[in-house]
C-alpha positions as CSV (number, residue, x, y, z in Angstrom):
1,X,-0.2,130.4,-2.1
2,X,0.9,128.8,-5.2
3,X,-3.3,129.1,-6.4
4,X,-3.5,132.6,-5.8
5,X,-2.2,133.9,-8.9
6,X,-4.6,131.9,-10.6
7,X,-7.2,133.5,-8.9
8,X,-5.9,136.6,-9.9
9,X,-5.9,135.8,-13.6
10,X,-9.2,134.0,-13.4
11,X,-10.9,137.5,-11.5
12,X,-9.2,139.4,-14.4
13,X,-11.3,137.2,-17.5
14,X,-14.4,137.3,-15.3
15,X,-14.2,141.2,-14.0
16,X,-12.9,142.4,-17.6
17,X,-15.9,140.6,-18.8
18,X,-18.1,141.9,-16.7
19,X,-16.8,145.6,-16.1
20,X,-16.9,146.0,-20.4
21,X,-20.6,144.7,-20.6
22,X,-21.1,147.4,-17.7
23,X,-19.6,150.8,-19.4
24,X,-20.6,149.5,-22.9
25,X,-24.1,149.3,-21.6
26,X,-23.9,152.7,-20.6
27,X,-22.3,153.8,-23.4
28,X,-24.7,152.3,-25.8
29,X,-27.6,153.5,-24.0
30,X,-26.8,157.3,-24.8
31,X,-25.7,156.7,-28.3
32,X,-28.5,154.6,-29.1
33,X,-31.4,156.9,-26.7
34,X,-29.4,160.4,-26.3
35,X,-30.8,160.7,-22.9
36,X,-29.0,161.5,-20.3
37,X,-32.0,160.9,-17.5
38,X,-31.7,156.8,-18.9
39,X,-27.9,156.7,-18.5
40,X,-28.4,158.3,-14.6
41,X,-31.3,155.5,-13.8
42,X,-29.2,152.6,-14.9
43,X,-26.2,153.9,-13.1
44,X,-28.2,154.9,-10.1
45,X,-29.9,150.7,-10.1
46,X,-26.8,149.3,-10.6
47,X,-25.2,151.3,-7.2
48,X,-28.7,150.8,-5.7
49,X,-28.0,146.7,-6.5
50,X,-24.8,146.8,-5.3
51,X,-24.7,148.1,-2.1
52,X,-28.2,146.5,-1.3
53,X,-26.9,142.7,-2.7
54,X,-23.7,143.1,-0.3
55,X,-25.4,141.0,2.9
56,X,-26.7,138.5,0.9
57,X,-23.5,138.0,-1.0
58,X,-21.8,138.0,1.6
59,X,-23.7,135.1,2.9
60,X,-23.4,132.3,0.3
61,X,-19.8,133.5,0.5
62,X,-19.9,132.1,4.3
63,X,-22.0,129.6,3.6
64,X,-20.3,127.9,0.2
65,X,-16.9,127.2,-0.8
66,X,-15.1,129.9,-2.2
67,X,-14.4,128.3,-5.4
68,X,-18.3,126.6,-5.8
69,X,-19.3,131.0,-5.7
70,X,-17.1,131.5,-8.1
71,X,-18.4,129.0,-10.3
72,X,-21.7,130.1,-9.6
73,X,-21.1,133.7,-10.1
74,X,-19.7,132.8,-13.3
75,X,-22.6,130.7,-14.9
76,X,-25.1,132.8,-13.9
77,X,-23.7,135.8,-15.3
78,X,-22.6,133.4,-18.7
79,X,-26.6,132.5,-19.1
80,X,-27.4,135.9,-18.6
81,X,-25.3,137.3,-21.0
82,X,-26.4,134.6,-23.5
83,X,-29.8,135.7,-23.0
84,X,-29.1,139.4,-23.7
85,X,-27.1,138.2,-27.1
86,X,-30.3,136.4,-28.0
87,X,-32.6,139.3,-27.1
88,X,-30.1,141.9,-29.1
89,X,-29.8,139.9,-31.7
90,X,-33.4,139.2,-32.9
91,X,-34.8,142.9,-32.1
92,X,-35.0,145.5,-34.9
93,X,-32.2,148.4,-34.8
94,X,-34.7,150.9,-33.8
95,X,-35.9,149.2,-30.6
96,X,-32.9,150.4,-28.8
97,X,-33.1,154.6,-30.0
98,X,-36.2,154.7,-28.0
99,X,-35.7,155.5,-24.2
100,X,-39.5,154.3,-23.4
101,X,-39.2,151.3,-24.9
102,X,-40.4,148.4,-22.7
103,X,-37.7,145.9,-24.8
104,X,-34.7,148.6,-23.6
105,X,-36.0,148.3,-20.0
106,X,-35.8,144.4,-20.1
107,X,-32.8,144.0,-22.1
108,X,-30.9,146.6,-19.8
109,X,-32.1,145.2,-16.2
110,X,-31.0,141.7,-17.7
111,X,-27.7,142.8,-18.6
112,X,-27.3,144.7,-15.0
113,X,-28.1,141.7,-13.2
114,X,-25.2,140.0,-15.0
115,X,-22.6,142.4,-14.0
116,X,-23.8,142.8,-10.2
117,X,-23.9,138.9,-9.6
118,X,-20.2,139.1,-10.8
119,X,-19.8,141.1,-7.4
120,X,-19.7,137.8,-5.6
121,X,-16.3,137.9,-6.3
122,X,-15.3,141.1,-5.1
123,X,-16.7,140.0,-1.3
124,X,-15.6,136.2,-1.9
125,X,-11.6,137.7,-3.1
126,X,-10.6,138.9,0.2
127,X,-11.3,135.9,2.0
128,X,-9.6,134.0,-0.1
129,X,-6.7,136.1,1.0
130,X,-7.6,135.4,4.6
131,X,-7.5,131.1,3.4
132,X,-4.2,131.3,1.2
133,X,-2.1,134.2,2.2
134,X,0.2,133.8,5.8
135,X,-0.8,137.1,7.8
136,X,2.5,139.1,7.4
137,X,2.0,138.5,3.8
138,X,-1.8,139.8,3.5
139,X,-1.2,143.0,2.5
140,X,1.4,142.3,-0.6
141,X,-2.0,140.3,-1.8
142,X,-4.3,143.2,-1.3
143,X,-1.9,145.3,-3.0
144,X,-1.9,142.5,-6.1
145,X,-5.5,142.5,-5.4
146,X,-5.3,146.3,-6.3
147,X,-3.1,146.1,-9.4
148,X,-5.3,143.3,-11.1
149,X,-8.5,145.9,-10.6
150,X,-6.0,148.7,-12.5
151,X,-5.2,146.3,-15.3
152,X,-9.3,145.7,-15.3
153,X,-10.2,149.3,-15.5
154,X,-7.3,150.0,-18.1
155,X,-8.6,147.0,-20.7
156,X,-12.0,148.1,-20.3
157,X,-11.4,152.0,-21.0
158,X,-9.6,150.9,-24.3
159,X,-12.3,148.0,-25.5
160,X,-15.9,149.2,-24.2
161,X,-15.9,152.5,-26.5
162,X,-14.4,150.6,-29.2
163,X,-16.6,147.6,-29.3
164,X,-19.7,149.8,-29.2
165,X,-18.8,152.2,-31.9
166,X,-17.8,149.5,-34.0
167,X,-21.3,147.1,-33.5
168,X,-23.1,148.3,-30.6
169,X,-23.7,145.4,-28.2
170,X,-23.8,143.0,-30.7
171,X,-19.5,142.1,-30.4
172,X,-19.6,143.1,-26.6
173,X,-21.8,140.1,-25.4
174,X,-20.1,137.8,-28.2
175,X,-17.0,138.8,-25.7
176,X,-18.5,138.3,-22.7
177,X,-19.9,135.2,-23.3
178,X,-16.5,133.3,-24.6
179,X,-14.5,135.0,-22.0
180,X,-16.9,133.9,-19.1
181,X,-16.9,130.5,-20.5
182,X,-13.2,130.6,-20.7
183,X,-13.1,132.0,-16.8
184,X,-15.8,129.4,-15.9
185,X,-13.9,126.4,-17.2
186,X,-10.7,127.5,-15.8
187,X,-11.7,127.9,-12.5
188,X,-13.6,124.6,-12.4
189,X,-10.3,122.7,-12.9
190,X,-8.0,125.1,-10.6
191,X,-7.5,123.4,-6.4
192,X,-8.2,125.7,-4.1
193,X,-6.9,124.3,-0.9
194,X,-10.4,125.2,1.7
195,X,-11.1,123.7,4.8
196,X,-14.5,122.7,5.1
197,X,-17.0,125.4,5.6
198,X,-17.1,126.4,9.7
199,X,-19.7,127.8,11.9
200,X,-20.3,129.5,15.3
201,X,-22.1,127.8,17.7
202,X,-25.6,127.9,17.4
203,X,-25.1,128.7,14.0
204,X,-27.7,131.5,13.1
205,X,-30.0,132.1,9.8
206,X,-27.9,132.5,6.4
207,X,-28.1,136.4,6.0
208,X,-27.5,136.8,9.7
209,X,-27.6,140.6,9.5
210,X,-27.8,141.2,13.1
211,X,-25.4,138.7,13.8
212,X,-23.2,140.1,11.8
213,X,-23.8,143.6,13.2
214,X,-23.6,142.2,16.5
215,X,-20.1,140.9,15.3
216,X,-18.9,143.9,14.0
217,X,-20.0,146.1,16.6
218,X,-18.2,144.4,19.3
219,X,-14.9,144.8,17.7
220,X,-13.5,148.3,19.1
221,X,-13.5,150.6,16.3
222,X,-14.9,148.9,13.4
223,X,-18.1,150.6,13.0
224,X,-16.2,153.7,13.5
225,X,-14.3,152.9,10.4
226,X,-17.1,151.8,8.6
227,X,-18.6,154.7,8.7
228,X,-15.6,156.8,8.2
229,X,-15.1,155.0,4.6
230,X,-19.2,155.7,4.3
231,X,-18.5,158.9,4.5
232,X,-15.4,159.2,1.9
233,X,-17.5,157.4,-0.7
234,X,-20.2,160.1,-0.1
235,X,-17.7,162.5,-0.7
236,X,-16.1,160.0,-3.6
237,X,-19.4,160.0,-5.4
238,X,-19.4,164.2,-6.2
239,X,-16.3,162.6,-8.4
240,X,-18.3,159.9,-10.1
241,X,-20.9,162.5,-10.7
242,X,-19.2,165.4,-12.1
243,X,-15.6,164.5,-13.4
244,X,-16.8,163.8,-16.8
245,X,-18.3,167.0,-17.0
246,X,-15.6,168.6,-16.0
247,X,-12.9,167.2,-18.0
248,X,-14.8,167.3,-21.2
249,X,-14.8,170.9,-20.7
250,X,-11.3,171.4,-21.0
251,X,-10.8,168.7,-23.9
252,X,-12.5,166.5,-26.6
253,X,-14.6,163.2,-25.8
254,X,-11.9,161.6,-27.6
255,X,-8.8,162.9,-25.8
256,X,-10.8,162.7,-22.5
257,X,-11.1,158.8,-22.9
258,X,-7.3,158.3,-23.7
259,X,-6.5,160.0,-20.7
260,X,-8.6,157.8,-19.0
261,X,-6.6,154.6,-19.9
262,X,-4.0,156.2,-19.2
263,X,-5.2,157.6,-16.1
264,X,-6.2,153.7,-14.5
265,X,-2.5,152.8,-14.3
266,X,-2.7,154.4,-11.4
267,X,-4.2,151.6,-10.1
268,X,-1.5,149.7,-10.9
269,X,1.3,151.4,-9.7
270,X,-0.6,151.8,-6.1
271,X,-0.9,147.9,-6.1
272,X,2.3,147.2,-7.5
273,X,4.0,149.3,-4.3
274,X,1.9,147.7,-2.1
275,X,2.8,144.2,-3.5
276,X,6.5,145.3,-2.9
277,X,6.5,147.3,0.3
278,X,3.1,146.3,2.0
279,X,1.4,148.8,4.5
280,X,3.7,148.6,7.4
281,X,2.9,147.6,10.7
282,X,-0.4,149.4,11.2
283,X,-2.2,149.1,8.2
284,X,-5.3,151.8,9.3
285,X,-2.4,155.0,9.8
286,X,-1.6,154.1,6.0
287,X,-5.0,154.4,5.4
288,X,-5.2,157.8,7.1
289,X,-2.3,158.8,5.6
290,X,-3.3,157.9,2.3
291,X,-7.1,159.7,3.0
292,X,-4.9,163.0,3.9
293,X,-2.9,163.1,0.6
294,X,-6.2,162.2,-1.4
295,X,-8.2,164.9,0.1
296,X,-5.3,167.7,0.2
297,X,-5.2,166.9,-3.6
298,X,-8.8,167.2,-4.4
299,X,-8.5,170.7,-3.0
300,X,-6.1,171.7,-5.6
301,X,-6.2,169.8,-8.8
302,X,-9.1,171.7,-10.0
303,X,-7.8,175.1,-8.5
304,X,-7.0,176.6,-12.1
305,X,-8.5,175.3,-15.8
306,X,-5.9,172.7,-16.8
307,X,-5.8,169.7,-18.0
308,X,-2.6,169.0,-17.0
309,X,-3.3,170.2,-13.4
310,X,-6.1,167.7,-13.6
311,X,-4.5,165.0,-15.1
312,X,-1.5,165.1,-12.2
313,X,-3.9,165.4,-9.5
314,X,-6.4,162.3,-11.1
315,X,-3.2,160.3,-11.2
316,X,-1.8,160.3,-8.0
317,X,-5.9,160.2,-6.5
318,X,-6.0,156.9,-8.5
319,X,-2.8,155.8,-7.5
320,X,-3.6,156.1,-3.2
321,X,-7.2,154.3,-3.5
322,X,-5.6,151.3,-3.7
323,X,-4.0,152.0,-0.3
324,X,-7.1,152.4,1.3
325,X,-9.3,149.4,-0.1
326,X,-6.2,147.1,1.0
327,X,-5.8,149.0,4.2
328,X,-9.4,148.4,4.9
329,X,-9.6,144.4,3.7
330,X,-5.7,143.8,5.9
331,X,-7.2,145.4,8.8
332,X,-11.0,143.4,8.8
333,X,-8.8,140.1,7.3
334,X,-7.6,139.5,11.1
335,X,-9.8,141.2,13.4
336,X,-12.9,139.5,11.9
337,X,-13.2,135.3,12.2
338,X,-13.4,133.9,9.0
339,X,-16.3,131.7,9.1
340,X,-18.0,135.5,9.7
341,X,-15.9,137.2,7.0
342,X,-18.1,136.9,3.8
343,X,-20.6,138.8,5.9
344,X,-18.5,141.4,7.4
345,X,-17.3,142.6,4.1
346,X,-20.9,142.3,2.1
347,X,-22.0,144.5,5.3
348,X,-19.3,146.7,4.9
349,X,-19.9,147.1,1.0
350,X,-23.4,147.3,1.5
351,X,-23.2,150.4,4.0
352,X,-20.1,151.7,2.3
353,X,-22.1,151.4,-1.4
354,X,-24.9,153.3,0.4
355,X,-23.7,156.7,0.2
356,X,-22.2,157.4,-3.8
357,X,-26.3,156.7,-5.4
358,X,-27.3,159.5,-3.2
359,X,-24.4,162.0,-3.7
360,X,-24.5,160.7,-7.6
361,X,-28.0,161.6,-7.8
362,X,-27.9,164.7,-5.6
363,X,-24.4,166.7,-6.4
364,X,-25.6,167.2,-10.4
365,X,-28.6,169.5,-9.7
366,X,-26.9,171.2,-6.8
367,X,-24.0,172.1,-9.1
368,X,-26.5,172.8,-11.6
369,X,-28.6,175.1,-9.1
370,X,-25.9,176.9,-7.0
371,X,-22.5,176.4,-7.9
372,X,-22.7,176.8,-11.7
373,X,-24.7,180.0,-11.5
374,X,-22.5,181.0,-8.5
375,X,-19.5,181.2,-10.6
376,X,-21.1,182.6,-13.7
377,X,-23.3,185.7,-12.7
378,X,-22.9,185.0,-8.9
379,X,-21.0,186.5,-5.9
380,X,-18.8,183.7,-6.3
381,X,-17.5,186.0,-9.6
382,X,-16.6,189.0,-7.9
383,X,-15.4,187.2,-4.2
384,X,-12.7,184.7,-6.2
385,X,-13.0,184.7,-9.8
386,X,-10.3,187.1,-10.7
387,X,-8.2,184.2,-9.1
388,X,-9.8,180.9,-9.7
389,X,-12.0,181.5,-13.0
390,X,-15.2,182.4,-13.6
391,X,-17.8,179.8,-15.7
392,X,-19.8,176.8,-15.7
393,X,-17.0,174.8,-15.1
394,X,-15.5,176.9,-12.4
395,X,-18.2,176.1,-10.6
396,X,-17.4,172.7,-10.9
397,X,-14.1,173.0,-9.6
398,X,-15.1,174.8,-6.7
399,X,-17.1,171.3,-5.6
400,X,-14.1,169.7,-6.3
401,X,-12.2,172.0,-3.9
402,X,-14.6,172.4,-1.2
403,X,-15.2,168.4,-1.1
404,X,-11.7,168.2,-0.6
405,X,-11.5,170.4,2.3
406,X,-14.2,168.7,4.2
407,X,-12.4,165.3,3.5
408,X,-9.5,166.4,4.8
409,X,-10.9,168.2,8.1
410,X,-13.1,164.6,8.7
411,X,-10.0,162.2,8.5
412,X,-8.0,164.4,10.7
413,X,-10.9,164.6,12.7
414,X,-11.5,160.7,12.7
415,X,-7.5,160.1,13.4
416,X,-7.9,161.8,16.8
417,X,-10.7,159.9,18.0
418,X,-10.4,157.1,20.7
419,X,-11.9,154.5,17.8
420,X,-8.6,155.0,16.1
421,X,-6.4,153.6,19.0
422,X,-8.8,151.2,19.9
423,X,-9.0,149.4,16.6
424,X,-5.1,150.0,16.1
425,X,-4.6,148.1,19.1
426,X,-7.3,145.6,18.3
427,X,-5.3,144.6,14.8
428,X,-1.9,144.6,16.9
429,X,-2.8,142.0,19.1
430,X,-1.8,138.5,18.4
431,X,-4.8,137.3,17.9
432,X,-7.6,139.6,17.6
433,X,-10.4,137.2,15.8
434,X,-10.6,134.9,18.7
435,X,-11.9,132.2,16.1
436,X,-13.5,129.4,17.4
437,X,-12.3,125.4,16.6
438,X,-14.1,125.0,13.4
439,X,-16.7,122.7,12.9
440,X,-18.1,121.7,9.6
441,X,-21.2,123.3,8.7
C-alpha cells in the first residue's frame, strides 16, 4: 500500500502530460486551420484508437509487469513527443494554417499516438489496485483513482489554452517532454511489490480475445453490465458532442473555459467521498444509484436558458461519474482472476469506447437537421416553446433532456433484470474469481 500513492503522483505527471498535448492539439488545430471538419476527424481517430487499442493493451498489461508498462508507456510517448518538438520546430508558421497540408496530417497522427499509448496506464491502474490494495479497501483506491483524474482534468483546462495562445505547440511539447522524462525516471526507481507474472493453464495467444470473452461471459452478469455502461457512453457522447455548443451560447469562450476548471472539481469531490466513505457493500446498486441521479439531472439542467441551471446540473453530473467508473473497476477487481484482468478491462474499454465516436459523429447533424429547426420554425415552437424556449439552442437542450429520459428508463430497466442479482451475488461471494495457483509465465 505504502507504493500506491506514488503511483498516483507518477499517473498525475504522465496523464497531465499527456491529457494537455491532447486538448492543445485540438485547440491549435482550429486556431491555426479554422476548420471545424479537422478538429471532428482528429477527435473521432483518437476515440476510434482508443476503444480499438483496448485488447491489445490490455494484453501486455497481462503479459508484463505492471511497472515495466509503465515504463514503456512512458518512453514511447517521451520519443514521440520529441519527435513532434523536432517536426514543429523546423516547419515554417504557415504549414500548420492549412487543413490539407500533408505536414499537419503527419505531425497530428504522431502526436495522437503519443497520447493514446499513455492509455496503457489507464487499463494497467486498476490492476495495480487489484496487487496493492486489501479487498475491503479497493474501493477508497478507486475513489483516489477518481480524484487524481479530477486534479488531471482541472490542470489541463487551466494550462492547454494558455500554453497555445501564448506559443502554439511550441511550449506544450517543451512540457511534455520534461514532465514525461521526470514521470519516466521516477517510476524506474519506485518498488512495486508484483508477484511474478501468472498464467492459466494452457496459457492461450497474447491478445486472447476469445478467451477473454469466453471469461467474461461466464461470469453471471458481466456482459450484461458491459453493455449497460456501452450504452450510457452512447448516450454520454450526445454530451461530448454538443455541450460546447451549448454553453457558448449562453456565455463567452472565455467565461465558458473558467467554468470548466471550475467545473472538473467535481471529479474531485466524487473521488474524495469515495476515498472516505467507499461504495458500501454492493458496489453495482451504487452504480445504479448513481446512473439514476445522473440521468434525472440531464433531463432538467438544460430545461430553461441558464447558465447557472447548467453549471449546477454539470457539477453534480461530474461529481457521480466517479461513482460509476470505481463501481465498475471494484466490481470486475474481484470477480475477474487477475492474471485475466489487463484483458478484461481493455475488453471492457474497448466495447465501452465503441459507442461515444458514433454518437459524437452522428448527434451534430441530427441536432443540426431536426432538433435545431424543430425548435426554431418547427412544431416543437408552438407544442413547448412558450415553456421551454424557442431557438437554436433550445433545440439543443431538448437532446439534452430527451437523452436523459431514455437513460433513466434503461437503468431502471437494467436494475430489474435477473443479470443484476446474478452479478450482485457473484461479487458477494467470498471468492468469486476462483483464481488458479499461479505459475510464472
Amino acid at each position: 500500500m505504502k507504493s500506491f500513492p506514488q503511483i498516483l503522483i507518477n499517473t498525475l505527471l504522465a496523464n497531465v502530460t499527456n491529457m494537455t498535448v491532447w486538448f492543445a492539439l485540438i485547440f491549435f488545430i482550429f486556431l491555426e486551420t479554422q476548420s471545424v471538419t479537422a478538429t471532428s476527424i482528429v477527435s473521432g481517430i483518437y476515440l476510434v484508437a482508443v476503444a480499438v487499442s483496448g485488447i491489445w493493451f490490455g494484453s501486455l498489461v497481462d503479459h508484463n509487469k505492471k511497472k515495466n508498462v509503465l515504463i514503456l508507456s512512458g518512453l514511447i510517448s517521451l520519443s514521440i513527443y520529441g519527435a513532434g518538438y523536432v517536426l514543429y520546430s523546423n516547419m515554417p508558421p504557415e504549414t500548420w494554417k492549412n487543413a490539407s497540408s500533408p505536414v499537419l496530417w503527419i505531425f497530428v497522427p504522431l502526436l495522437l499516438t503519443g497520447v493514446i499509448v499513455g492509455n496503457l496506464r489507464s487499463i494497467a491502474m486498476p490492476t495495480l489496485v487489484t496487487i496493492l490494495i486489501p479487498e475491503d479497501s479497493r474501493d477508497k483506491a478507486n475513489g483516489l483513482v477518481g480524484t487524481t483524474t479530477g486534479i488531471i482534468f482541472l490542470i489541463t483546462s487551466a494550462i492547454s489554452g494558455l500554453l497555445v495562445g501564448h506559443s502554439g505547440m511550441y511550449l506544450v511539447l517543451l512540457l511534455a517532454i520534461g514532465v514525461m522524462a521526470l514521470s519516466v525516471v521516477h517510476i524506474f526507481f519506485m518498488e512495486i511489490p508484483e508477484k511474478d507474472i501468472v498464467h492459466l493453464e494452457g496459457q492461450p495467444p497474447r491478445v486472447d480475445l476469445r478467451g477473454t470473452y469466453t471469461l467474461v461471459a461466464a461470469i453471471p452478469g458481466l456482459i450484461p453490465l458491459i453493455i449497460f455502461t456501452t450504452f450510457n457512453n452512447f448516450l454520454g457522447g450526445v454530451f461530448m458532442g454538443l455541450m460546447d455548443a451549448y454553453g457558448l451560447s449562453l456565455v463567452s469562450v472565455q467565461l465558458w473555459g473558467i467554468l470548466w476548471a471550475f467545473l472538473s472539481c467535481g471529479f474531485i469531490v466524487g473521488g474524495l467521498f469515495i476515498a472516505k466513505f467507499g461504495l458500501g457493500k454492493n458496489p453495482l446498486f451504487a452504480m445504479f444509484v448513481t446512473n439514476i441521479i445522473i440521468w434525472v439531472i440531464s433531463s432538467v439542467f438544460t430545461i430553461q436558458p441558464s447558465i447557472v441551471l447548467l453549471c449546477i446540473g454539470m457539477f453534480i453530473y461530474l461529481t457521480i461519474v466517479p461513482f460509476i467508473e470505481a463501481a465498475e473497476h471494484t466490481i470486475l477487481q474481484k470477480v475477474v482472476p487477475l492474471e485475466r484482468q489487463g484483458r478484461v478491462f481493455g475488453f471492457a474499454q474497448s466495447v465501452e469506447m465503441s459507442a461515444s465516436p458514433l454518437t459524437t459523429f452522428l448527434i451534430g447533424p441530427i441536432a443540426e437537421l431536426f432538433f435545431i429547426p424543430f425548435m426554431t420554425t418547427g412544431s416543437g415552437v408552438d407544442w413547448i416553446g412558450s415553456w421551454f424556449g424557442t431557438g437554436a439552442d433550445r433545440g439543443i437542450a431538448l437532446v439534452f433532456t430527451l437523452t436523459g429520459i431514455i437513460g433513466l428508463i434503461a437503468t431502471l430497466l437494467a436494475m430489474n433484470t435477473k443479470y443484476y442479482t446474478l452479478l450482485t451475488e457473484r461479487y458477494q461471494q467470498q471468492n468469486p474469481a476462483n483464481i488458479p495457483d499461479a505459475k510464472p509465465a
